[in-house]
C-alpha positions as CSV (number, residue, x, y, z in Angstrom):
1,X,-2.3,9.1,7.0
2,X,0.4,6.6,8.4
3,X,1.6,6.5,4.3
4,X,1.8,10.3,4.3
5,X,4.0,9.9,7.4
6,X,6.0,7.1,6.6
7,X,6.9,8.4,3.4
8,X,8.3,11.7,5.3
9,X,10.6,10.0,7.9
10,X,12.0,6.8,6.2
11,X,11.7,6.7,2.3
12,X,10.4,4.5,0.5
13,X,10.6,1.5,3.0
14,X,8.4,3.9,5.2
15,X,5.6,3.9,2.6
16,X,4.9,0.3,3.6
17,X,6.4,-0.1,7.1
18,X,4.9,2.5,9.2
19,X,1.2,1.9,7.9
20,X,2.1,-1.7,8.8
21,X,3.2,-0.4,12.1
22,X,0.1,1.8,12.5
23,X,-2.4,-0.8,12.0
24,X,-0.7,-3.4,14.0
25,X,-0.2,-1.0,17.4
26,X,-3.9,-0.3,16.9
27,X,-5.1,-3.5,16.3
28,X,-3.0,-5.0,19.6
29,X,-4.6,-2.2,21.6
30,X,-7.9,-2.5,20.7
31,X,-8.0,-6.4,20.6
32,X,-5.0,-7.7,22.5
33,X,-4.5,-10.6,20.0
34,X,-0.8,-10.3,18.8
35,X,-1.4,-12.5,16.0
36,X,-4.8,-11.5,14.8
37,X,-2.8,-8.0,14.5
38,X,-0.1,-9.3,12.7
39,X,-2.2,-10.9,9.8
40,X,-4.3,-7.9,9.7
41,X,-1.4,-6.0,9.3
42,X,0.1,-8.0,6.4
43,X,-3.5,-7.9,5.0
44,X,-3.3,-3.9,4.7
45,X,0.6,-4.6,3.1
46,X,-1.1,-7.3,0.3
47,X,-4.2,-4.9,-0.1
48,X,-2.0,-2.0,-0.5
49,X,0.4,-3.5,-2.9
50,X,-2.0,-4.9,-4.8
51,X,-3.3,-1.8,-5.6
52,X,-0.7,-0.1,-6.5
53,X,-0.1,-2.7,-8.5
54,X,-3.6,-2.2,-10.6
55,X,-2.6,1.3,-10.7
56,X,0.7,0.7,-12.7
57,X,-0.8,-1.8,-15.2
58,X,-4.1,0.5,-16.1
59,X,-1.5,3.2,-16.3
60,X,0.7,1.8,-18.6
61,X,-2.7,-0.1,-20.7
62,X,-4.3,3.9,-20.9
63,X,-0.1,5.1,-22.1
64,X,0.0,2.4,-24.7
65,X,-4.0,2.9,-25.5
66,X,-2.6,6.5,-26.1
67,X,0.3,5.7,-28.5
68,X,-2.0,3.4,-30.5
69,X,-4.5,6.2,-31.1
70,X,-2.1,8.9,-32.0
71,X,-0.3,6.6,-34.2
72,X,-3.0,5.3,-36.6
């Protein structure tokens, strides 16, 4: 949801600061541990890029997997 949102107001940086944002308000209310927030926080950032990552390159594997078969 906070992606959704973030994209909206400040694009693109909002795509990754506002769910950052979102988790670490949440987790500093419901834990009151500034720094177990914060890594949690860059956790969801790494787990987040990392997938979007893995997107891109099965993406681009299946486009060139494409080529390949229409060529030969």
């Amino acid at each position: 949801m906070a992606t959704i949102v973030g994209s909206f107001f400040f694009p693109p940086f909002g795509i990754i600061l506002v769910p950052f944002l979102a988790i670490l308000v949440t987790e500093f209310i419901l834990h009151k541990y500034y720094m177990k927030a914060t890594k949690i926080g860059f956790a969801t950032i790494i787990g987040f890029l990392g997938g979007s990552l893995a997107k891109i390159l099965i993406q681009l594997l299946m486009i060139v997997w494409f080529i390949l078969a229409v060529i030969f």
